[in-house]
C-alpha positions as CSV (number, residue, x, y, z in Angstrom):
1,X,2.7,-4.3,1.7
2,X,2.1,-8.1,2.6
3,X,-1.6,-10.0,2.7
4,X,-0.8,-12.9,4.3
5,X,-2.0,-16.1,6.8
6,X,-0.2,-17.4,9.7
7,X,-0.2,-20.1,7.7
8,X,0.4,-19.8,3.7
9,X,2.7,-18.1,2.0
10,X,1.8,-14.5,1.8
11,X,-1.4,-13.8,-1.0
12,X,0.2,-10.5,-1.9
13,X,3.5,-9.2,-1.5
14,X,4.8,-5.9,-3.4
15,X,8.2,-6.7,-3.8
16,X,7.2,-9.6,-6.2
17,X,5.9,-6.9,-8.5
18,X,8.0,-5.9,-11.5
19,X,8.2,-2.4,-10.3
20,X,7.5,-2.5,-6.7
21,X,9.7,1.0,-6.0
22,X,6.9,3.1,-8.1
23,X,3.2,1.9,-7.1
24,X,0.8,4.4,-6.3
25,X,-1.5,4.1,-3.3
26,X,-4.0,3.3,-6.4
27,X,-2.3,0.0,-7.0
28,X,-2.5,-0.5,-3.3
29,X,-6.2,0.3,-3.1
30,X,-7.2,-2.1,-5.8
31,X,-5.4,-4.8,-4.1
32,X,-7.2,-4.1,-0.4
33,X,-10.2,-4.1,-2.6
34,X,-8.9,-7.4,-4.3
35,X,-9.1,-9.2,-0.8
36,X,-12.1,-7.2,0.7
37,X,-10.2,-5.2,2.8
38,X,-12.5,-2.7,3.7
39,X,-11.3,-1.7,7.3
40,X,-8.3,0.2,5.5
41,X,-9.0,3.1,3.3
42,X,-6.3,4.6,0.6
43,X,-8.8,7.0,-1.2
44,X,-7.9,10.5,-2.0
45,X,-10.8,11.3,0.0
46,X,-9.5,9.0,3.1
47,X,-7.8,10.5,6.4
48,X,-5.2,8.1,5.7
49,X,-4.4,9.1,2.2
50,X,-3.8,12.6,3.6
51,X,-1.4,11.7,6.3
52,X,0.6,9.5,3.6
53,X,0.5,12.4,1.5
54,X,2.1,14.9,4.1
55,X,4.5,12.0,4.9
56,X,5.9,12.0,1.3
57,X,7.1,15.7,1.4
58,X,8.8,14.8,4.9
59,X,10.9,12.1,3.8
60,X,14.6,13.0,3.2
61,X,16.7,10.4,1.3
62,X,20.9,10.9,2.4
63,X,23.5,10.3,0.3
């Protein structure tokens, strides 16, 4: 996930984080929340959550 400007570099970035392959949508909340992103909703209770949720036991990871 990237919170940036058109023209700064970006004010988040996840793959600067130290483990950026194991953040929960949690993490990811806090930091809309950080910003005041409040059009964008990762709460358990949030359609959105749900449809990431059914997306996690679709994906398939080939060898």
């Amino acid at each position: 996930m990237n919170i940036y400007t058109d023209i700064d570099d970006p004010l988040y970035d996840n793959l600067l984080e130290e483990q950026s392959f194991n953040l929960s949508l949690s993490h990811y909340q806090q930091v809309l929340d950080t910003f005041g992103i409040n059009e964008i909703s990762l709460a358990p209770t949030s359609s959105l959550f749900e449809q990431l949720m059914q997306d996690k036991h679709r994906i398939v990871i080939k060898e």
